[in-house]
C-alpha positions in Angstrom: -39.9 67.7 9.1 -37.2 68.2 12.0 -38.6 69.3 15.7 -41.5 71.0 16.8 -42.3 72.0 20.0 -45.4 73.8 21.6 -47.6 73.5 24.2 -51.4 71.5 25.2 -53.3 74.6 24.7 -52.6 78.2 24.3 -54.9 80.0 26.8 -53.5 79.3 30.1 -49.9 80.9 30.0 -49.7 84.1 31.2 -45.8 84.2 30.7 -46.0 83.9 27.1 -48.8 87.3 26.6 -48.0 91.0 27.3 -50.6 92.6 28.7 -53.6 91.8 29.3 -54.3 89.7 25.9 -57.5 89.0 25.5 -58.7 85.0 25.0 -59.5 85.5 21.3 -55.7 87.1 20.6 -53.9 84.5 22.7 -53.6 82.0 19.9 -52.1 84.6 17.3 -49.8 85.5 20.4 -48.9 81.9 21.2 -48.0 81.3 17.4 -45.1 83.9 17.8 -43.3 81.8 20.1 -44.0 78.4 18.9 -44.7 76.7 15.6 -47.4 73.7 17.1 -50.5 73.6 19.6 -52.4 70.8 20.9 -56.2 72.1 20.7 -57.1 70.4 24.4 -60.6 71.9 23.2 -61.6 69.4 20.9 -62.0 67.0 23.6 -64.7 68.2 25.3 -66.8 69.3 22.3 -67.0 68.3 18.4 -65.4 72.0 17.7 -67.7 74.0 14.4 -65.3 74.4 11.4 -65.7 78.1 12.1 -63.4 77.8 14.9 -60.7 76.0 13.4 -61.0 78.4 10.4 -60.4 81.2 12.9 -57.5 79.8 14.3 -55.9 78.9 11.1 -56.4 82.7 10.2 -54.5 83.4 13.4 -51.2 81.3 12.9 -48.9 81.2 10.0 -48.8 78.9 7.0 -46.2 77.0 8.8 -48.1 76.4 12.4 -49.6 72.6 12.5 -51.9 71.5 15.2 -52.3 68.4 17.0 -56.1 67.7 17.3 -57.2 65.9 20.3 -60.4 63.5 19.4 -63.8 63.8 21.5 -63.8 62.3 24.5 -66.8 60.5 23.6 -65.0 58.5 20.9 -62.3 57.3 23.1 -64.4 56.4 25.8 -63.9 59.3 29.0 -68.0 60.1 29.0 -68.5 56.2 29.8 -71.5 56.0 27.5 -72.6 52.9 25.6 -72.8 53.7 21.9 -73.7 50.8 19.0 -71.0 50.7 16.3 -73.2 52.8 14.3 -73.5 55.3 17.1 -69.8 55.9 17.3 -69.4 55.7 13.8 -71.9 58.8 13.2 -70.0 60.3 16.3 -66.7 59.9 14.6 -68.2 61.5 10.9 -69.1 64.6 13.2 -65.7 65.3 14.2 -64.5 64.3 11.1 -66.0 66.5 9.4 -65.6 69.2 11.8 -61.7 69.1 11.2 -61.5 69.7 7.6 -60.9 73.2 7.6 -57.4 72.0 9.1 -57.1 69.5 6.6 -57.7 70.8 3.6 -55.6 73.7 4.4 -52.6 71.0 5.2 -51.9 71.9 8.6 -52.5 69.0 10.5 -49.8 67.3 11.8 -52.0 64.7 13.9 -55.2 63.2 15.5 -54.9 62.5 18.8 -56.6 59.5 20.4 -55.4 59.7 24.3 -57.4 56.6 26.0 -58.4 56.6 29.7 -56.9 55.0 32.6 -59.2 51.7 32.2 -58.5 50.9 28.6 -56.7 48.5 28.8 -55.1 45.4 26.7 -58.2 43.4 25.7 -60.0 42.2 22.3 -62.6 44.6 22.8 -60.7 47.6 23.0 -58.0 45.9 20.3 -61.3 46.0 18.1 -61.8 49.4 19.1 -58.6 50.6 17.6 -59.2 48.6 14.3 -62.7 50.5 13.7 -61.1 53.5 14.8 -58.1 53.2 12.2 -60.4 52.0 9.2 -62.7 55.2 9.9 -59.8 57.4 9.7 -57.7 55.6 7.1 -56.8 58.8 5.2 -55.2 60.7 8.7 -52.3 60.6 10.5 -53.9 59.1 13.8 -51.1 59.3 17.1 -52.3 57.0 19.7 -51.4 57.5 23.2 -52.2 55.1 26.3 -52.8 55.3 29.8 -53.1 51.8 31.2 -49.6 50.6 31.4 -51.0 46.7 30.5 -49.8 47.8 26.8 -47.0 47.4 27.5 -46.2 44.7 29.7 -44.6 41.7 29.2 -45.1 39.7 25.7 -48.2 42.8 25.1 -45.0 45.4 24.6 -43.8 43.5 21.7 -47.5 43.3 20.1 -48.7 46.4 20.9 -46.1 48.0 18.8 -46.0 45.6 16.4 -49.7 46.4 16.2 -49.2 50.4 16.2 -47.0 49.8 13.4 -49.2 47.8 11.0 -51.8 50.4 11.4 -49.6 53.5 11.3 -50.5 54.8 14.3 -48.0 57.6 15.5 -46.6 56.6 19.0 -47.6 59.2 21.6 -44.4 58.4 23.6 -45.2 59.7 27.4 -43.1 61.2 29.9 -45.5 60.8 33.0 -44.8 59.5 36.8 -44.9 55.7 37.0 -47.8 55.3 39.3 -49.6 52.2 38.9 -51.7 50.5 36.4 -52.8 54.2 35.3 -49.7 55.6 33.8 -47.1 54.0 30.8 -43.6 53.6 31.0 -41.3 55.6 28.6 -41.3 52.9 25.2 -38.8 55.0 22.8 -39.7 53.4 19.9 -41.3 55.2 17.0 -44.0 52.6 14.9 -45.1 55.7 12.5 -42.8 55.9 9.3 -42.5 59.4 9.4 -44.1 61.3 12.7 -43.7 60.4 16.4 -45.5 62.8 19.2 -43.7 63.0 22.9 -46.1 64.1 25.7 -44.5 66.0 29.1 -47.0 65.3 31.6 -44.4 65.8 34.2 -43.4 63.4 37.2 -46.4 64.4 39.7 -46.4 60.9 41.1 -48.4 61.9 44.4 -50.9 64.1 42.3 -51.3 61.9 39.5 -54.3 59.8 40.7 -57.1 60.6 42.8 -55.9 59.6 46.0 -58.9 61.1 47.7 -58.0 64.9 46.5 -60.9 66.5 44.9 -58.9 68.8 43.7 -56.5 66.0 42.3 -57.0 67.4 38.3 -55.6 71.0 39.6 -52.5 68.8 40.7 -51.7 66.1 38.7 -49.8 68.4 35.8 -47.8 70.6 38.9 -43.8 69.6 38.1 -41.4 72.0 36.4 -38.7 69.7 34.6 -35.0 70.8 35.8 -32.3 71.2 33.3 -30.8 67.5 34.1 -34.1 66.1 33.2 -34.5 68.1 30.1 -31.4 67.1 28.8 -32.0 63.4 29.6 -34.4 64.1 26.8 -32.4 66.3 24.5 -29.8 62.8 24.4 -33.3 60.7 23.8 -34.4 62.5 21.3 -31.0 62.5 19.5 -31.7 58.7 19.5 -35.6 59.2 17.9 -33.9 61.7 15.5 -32.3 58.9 14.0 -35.4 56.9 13.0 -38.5 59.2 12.6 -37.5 62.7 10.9 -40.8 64.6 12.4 -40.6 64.9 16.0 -43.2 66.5 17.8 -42.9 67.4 21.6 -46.2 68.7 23.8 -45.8 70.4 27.4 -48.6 69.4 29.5 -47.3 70.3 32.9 -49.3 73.5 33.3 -50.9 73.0 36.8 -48.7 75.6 38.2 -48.0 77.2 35.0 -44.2 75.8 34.3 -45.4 74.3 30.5 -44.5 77.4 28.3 -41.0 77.8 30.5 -39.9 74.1 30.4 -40.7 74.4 26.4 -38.7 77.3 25.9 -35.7 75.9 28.3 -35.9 72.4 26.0 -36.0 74.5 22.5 -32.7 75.9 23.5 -31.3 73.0 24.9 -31.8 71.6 21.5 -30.8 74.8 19.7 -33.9 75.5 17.8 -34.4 78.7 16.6 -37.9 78.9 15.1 -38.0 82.0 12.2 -41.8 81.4 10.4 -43.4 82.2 13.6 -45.9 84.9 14.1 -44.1 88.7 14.7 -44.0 89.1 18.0 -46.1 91.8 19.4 -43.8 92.8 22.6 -40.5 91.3 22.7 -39.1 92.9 26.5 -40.6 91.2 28.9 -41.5 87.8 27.2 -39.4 84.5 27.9 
C-alpha cells in the first residue's frame, strides 16, 4: 500500500542505464530505480510464462507489475471473434500470467480500450464478459473515447466501474476530441487506483495526417507547476484509495523516466527495497 511510481516499459530510457546495458539487463537496472513497470509487451503478444518468470527473477520481492491485456482482447487488431473465440483468447493470456500471480506480484490487468469504444450495450457487454472471465484479478480499466464520461454516462460509468471492481485508470492526456477522456478523480476500486501520464501532446495526439503521428503523440515533458498540480490531486486520492499507482507514458522524446523521478521527489518518496544500483554517478 501507499505510492508507486514507474514507468510504461523499461527498455527505452537510456537516462536510467550506465553503459551500454544490454536489453536483457535493463529490467534488473530499471528495478533499482523504481518499485513498478507497466509490461507494454503484453499487448502485442500473449507473452510465454518463461518471460515473466525471467523478469520476476530480475526484480525484487517487492517490484509489482502492471500487465497490459492483448490487443486482441480489447479490440486494437479489429478482428471479429465469437464469444467463444475471445473467451479461448482470454484463457491464453490468462494462463500466460500466472507466473506473476502465483508469485503475488501483480498489482493489475490492464484493459486500455481504443479510441472507438465507445459508450454502447455492446461494448457495456463486453466489459461484463470480460469481468466474469477474470473474476479472481484485480482488472484496471482505462478509456479512450471520452462518451464515458459525458453527461448522465459519467455518473453510470463509474457507478458501473464500481460494481464490478474495476480499478480506474485515471488519465492525464490532452483533451483532443472524442478520442481522449477528461481527468474523472474518482477512485471506484476499494483498494487500488492507476494514474496514466500520457502527457498534453494535443497536436500529436491524433493522426492528423502525420505518419509518423505514434513517434509524436507521447513528446511533452511535464514542468514542475504541472507536476505539482498532481502531487495536491493525489493528496486528495490519498484520502480514499490507500494504493496509488502512477505510470509515465510520455516517452516519445525520452522525458518519462525524468518526469517520474521529478514527481517521486515532489512527493518525497524514498523507495529502499529496490534493486542495488549498479552505478550510482551519473544516473538521475
Amino acid at each position: 500500500m501507499g505510492i508507486d511510481i514507474g514507468l510504461t516499459g523499461w527498455g527505452d530510457h537510456p537516462s536510467l542505464y550506465a553503459g551500454q546495458s544490454k536489453s536483457s539487463e535493463k529490467l534488473e537496472e530499471y528495478a533499482s530505480h523504481f518499485p513498478v513497470v507497466e509490461v507494454d509487451t503484453a499487448f502485442y503478444a500473449v507473452q510465454p510464462p518463461s518471460h515473466y518468470e525471467k523478469w520476476m527473477r530480475q526484480t525484487p520481492d517487492s517490484f509489482s507489475f502492471v500487465i497490459k491485456a492483448f490487443s486482441g482482447l480489447t479490440g486494437h487488431d479489429r478482428e471479429t471473434r465469437s464469444i467463444q473465440e475471445a473467451k479461448e483468447l482470454m484463457k491464453r493470456y490468462e494462463e500466460s500470467i500466472q507466473p506473476v500471480v502465483e508469485g503475488e506480484r501483480l498489482k493489475a490487468l490492464l484493459f486500455q480500450f481504443p479510441p472507438w469504444f465507445d459508450v454502447r450495450k455492446q461494448h457495456i457487454q463486453k466489459l461484463r464478459l470480460i469481468r466474469e472471465w477474470l473474476h479472481d484479478y484485480p482488472l484496471a480499466l482505462e478509456f479512450r473515447n471520452r462518451t464515458w464520461f459525458e453527461g448522465p454516462y459519467r455518473e453510470q460509468t463509474l457507478d458501473f466501474m464500481k460494481e464490478g471492481q474495476w480499478i480506474h485508470t485515471i488519465c492525464d492526456e490532452p483533451q483532443a476530441g472524442e478520442g481522449s477522456v477528461p481527468r474523472v478523480l474518482v477512485p471506484t476500486h476499494p483498494e487500488k487506483t492507476l494514474v496514466r501520464f500520457h502527457g498534453r501532446n494535443v497536436h500529436g495526439w491524433n493522426k492528423n495526417g502525420n505518419k509518423d503521428w505514434r513517434k509524436v503523440r507521447f513528446l511533452y515533458r511535464y514542468n514542475e507547476e504541472e507536476l505539482q498540480e498532481w502531487a495536491d490531486r493525489i493528496d486528495e486520492l490519498k484520502a480514499k484509495t490507500p494504493d496509488i499507482t502512477l505510470l509515465f507514458n510520455n516517452n516519445s522524446g525520452g522525458d518519462a523516466a525524468a518526469n517520474a523521478k521529478q514527481m517521486q521527489s515532489i512527493l518525497g518518496i524514498n523507495y529502499s527495497d529496490l534493486n542495488p544500483r549498479q552505478m550510482d554517478l551519473f544516473n538521475l
